[in-house]
C-alpha positions in Angstrom: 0.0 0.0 0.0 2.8 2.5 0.9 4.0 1.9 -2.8 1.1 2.4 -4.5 0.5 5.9 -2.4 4.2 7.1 -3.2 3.4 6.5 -6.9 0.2 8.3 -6.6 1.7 11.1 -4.5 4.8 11.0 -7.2 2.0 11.2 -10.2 -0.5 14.1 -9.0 2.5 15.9 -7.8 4.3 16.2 -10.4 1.3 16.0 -12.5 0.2 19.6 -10.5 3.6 21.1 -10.9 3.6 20.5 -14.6 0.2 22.1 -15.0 -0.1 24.6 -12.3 3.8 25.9 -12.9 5.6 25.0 -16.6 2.3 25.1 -18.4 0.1 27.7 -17.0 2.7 29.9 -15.4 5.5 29.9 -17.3 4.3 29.1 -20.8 0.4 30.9 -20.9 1.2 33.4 -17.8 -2.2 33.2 -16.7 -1.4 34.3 -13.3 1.5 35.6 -11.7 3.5 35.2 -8.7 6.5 36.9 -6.5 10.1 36.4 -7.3 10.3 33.9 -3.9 7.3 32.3 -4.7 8.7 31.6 -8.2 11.9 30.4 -6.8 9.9 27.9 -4.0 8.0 26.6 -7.1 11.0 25.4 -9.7 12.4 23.6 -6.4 9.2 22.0 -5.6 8.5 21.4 -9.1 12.4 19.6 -8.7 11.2 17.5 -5.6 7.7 16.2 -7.3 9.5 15.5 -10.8 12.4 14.4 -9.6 14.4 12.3 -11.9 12.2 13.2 -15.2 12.4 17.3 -14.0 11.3 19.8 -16.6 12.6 23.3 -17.0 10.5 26.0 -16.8 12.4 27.5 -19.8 12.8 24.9 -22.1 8.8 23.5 -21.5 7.3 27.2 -21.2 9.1 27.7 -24.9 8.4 24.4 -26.1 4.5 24.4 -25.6 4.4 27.9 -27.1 5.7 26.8 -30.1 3.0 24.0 -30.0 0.3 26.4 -30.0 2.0 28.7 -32.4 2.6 25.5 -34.8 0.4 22.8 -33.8 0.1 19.9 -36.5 2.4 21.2 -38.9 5.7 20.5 -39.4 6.6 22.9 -37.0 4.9 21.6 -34.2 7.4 20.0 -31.5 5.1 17.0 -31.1 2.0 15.9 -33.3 1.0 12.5 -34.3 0.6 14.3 -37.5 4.0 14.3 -38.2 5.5 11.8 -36.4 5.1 8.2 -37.3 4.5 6.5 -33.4 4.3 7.4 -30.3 8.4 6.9 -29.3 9.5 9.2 -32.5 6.8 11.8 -30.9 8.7 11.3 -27.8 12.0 11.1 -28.9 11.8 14.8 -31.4 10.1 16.3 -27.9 12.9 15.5 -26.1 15.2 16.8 -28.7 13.4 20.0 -29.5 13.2 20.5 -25.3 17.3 20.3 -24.5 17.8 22.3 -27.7 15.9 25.2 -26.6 17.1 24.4 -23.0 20.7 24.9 -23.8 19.8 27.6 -26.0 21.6 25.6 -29.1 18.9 26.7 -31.7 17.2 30.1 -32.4 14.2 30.7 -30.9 12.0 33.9 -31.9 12.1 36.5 -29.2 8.0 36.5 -28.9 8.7 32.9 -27.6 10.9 33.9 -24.8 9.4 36.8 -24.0 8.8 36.6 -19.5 9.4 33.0 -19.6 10.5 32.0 -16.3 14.4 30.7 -16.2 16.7 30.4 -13.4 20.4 29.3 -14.7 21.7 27.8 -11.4 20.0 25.6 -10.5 18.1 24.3 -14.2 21.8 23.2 -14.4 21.8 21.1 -11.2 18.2 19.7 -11.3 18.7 19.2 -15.0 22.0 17.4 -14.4 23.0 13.3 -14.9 23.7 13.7 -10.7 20.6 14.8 -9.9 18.6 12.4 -11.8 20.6 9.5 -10.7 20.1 10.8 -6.8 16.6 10.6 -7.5 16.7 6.9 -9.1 18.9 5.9 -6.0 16.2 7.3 -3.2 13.6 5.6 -5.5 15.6 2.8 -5.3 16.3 2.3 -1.1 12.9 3.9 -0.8 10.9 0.7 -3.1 14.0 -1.9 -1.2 12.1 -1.0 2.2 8.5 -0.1 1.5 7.8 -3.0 -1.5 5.6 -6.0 -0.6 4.7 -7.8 -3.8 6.7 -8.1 -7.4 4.2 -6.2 -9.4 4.7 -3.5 -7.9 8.0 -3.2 -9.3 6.2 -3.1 -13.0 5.4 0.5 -11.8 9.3 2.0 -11.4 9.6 2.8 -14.9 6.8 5.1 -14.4 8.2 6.9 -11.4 11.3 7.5 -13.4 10.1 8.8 -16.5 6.6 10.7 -15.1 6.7 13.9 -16.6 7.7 12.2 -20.4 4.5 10.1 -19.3 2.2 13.1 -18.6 3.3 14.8 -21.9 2.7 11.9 -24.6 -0.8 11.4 -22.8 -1.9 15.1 -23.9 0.2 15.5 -26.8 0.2 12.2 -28.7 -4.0 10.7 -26.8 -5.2 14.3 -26.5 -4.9 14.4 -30.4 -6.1 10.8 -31.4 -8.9 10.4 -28.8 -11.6 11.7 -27.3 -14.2 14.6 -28.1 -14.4 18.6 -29.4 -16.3 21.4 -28.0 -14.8 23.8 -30.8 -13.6 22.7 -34.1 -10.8 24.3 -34.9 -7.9 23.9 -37.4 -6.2 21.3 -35.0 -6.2 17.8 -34.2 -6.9 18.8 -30.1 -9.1 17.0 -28.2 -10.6 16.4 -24.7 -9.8 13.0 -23.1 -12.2 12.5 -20.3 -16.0 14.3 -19.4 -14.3 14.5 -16.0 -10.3 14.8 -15.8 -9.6 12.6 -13.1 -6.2 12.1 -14.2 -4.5 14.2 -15.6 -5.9 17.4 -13.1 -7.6 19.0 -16.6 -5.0 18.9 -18.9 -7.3 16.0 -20.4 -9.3 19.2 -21.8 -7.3 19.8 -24.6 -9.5 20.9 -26.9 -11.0 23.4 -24.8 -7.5 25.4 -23.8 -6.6 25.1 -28.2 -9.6 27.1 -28.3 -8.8 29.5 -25.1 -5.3 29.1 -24.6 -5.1 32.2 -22.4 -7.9 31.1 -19.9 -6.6 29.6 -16.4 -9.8 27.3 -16.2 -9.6 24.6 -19.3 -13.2 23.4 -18.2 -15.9 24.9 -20.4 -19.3 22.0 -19.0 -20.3 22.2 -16.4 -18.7 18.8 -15.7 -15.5 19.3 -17.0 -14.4 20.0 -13.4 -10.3 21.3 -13.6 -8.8 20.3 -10.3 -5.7 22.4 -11.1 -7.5 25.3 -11.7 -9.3 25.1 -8.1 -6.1 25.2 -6.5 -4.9 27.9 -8.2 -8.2 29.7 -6.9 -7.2 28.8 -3.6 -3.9 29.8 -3.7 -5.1 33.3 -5.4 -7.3 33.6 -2.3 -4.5 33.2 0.1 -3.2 35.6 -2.2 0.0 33.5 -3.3 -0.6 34.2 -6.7 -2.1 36.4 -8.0 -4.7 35.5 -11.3 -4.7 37.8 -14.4 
């Protein structure tokens, strides 16, 4: 049982941190937030990702050029273009350290107020950190483990926030349903986003990229976006 909450605590975390920070923050600025509050989230966002940890700066440019290019050749990552899921993957990941180590051009209205702090990109970015994570992942499944299946679910713990991206980005443009038709591939996964905290609404934030809430029913109930209403309330960010 303690494994299967440390993977669910692993998933929704990161999962949150994703959403509520790289995605909505950094790359849509929906809402802001204070220099220390921006600092105490990349080092949370660190803790939750762990081994599989996302820049703010590389993912923030990344997923603007999605939306700037989506399903073209352009796009970053679109089963229009790329032949499976792993090539989908596998260009991501390419396009993401290139932008990352700033190897490649990027137009300025890309970077513009994208979040990016040097320092310490390079050390949760770096082979060290990642293979820290994988030891404490490691000891931790060593001690707490009780049964062999439950060692099917490792690979997921060290690859979660690849995971979370090639279920929105390669599903959330195969399968599922459209509120708007647009000239996109996008759409929602679920009625009600139980797992991926309303990212699953895919469709709807193609259509309203700019809008903090990706739930347009009344069902379509973004779990992320409540939290962020909370935190706005305690006033520790602030929503546009």
């Amino acid at each position: 049982m303690t494994i299967i909450i440390f993977v669910l605590t692993l998933w929704y975390g990161g999962l949150f941190f994703q959403s509520f920070f790289l995605h909505r923050y950094a790359a849509h600025q929906v809402f802001t937030m204070s220099k220390r509050m921006e600092r105490i989230t990349f080092i949370l966002t660190w803790i939750f990702q762990g081994s599989s940890y996302l820049s703010a700066y590389g993912y923030g440019i990344m997923h603007r050029m999605h939306h700037a290019y989506t399903d073209t050749e352009n796009d970053p990552h679109s089963p229009s273009y790329d032949g499976s899921l792993f090539a989908m993957m596998w260009k991501t990941k390419t396009v993401y350290q290139q932008i990352n180590n700033q190897k490649i051009a990027v137009d300025p209205h890309f970077t513009q107020n994208v979040p990016q702090w040097k320092e310490f990109d390079k050390f949760a970015s770096s082979l060290i950190s990642r293979l820290l994570w994988i030891i404490f992942y490691v000891f931790f499944y060593l001690f707490f483990v009780t049964a062999w299946w439950q060692w099917l679910l490792f690979p997921i713990i060290l690859l979660m926030a690849p995971i979370h991206g090639v279920i929105i980005n390669w599903f959330g443009h195969l399968y599922g349903y459209v509120n708007f038709k647009m000239k996109n591939t996008s759409k929602n996964l679920f009625r009600f986003d139980f797992l991926m905290m309303g990212e699953g609404y895919h469709n709807n934030h193609h259509k309203q990229s700019s809008n903090a809430d990706f739930g347009v029913k009344w069902y379509e109930i973004d779990i992320t976006f409540l939290v962020i209403k909370l935190l706005h309330r305690f006033q520790l960010i602030q929503l546009k």
